[in-house]
N, C-alpha and C positions, 0 to 999 in steps of 0.2 A: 417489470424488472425484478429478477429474482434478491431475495436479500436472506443471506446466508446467516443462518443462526450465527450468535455471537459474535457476531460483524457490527461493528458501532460507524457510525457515520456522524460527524458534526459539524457544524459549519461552525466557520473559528470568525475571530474579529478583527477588523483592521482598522487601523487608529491613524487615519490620515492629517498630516497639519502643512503649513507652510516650510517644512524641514526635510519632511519625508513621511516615511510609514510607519507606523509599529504592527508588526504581525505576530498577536498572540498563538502560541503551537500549546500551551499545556502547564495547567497547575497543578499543584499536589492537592491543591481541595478539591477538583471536579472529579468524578464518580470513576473514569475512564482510568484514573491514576491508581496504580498498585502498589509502586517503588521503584526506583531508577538503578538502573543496570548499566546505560549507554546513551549517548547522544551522538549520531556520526552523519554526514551532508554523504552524499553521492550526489554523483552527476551521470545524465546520460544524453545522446544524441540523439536526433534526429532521426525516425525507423529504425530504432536499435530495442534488441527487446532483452532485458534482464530478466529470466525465472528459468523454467519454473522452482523456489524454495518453499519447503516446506520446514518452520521448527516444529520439535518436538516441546520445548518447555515455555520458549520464549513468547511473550503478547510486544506485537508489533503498532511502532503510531506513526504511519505514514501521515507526512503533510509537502506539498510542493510547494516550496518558496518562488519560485522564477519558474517560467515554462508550463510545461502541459504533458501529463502523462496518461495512457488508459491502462488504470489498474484492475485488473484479474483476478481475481478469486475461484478456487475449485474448492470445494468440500469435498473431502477425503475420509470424515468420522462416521463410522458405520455407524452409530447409533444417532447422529443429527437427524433431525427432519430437514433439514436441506442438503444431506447425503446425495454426493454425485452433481450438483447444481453448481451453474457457473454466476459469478456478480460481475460486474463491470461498473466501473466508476471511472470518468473523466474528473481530473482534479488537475488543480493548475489558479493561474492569478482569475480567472474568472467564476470558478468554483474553490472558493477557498473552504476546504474540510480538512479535518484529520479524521482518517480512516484508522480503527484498532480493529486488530487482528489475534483471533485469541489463537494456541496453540492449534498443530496439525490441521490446520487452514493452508492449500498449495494457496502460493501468490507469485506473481508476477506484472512487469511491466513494459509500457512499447513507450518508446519518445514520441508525441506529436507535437506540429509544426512545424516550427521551422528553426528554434534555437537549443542551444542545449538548455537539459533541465536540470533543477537544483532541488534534488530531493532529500530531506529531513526522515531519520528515525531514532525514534526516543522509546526504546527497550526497557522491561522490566529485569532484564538477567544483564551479565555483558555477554559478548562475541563467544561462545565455545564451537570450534568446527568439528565438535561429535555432537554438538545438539541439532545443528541443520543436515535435510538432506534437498539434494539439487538433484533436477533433471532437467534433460533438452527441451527447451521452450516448445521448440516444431516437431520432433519426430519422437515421439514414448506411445506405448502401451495407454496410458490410464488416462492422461486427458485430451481429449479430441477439439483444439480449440486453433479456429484459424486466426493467425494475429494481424492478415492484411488488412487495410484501411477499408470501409465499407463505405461505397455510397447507396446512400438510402434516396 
């Protein structure tokens, strides 16, 4: 599995009792934290694919609360050593991580399963819509990535 420079992966904690859950997503003492910009849930459906985005300033902290998403990564930085390489990460209640995304990393995402997902991100800037740029998940130029379901 390719693993994209400055791509953080963590597996978070679950604090189960006879009440319910606590799902830790992020402290200001773990290393991953910069400063808070935004906290905002999305949801998506079922084969439904949000991307491709790309920021320019922003480090992103994907975590799925509910659900199961396969999350995408392109490297787009000419000067990376993982220049032009793709990540994939299954996240969801069975792989519990938060994924950071440092700037000009494309990202995108496909709903799998069978329910909608309940996806977390926790920004170090807020929302500016001149600091992202978006393109068509399925049909661009630059990243050659099939998003149907694979069986292996």
């Amino acid at each position: 599995m390719t693993m994209i420079e400055g791509v953080i992966i963590k597996k978070l904690n679950i604090i189960p009792d006879d009440r319910g859950k606590i799902l830790h997503i992020m402290k200001s003492s773990e290393d991953e934290f910069n400063t808070f910009g935004e906290v905002y849930c999305s949801t998506i459906y079922p084969g439904i694919v949000k991307g491709w985005h790309l920021h320019k300033e922003m480090t992103l902290n994907y975590v799925v609360l509910k659900g199961k998403i396969k999350f995408v990564l392109y490297d787009a930085r000419e000067d990376s050593p993982t220049f032009r390489q793709i990540q994939e990460i299954i996240m969801g209640e069975e792989n519990f991580v938060r994924v950071t995304v440092p700037p000009m990393v494309w990202n995108g995402f496909k709903g799998i399963g069978l329910e909608e997902t309940f996806v977390i991100n926790f920004t170090d800037i807020p929302h500016d819509p001149n600091e992202i740029i978006r393109m068509d998940p399925h049909v661009n130029e630059m990243i050659q990535y099939d998003w149907k379901t694979k069986d292996r």
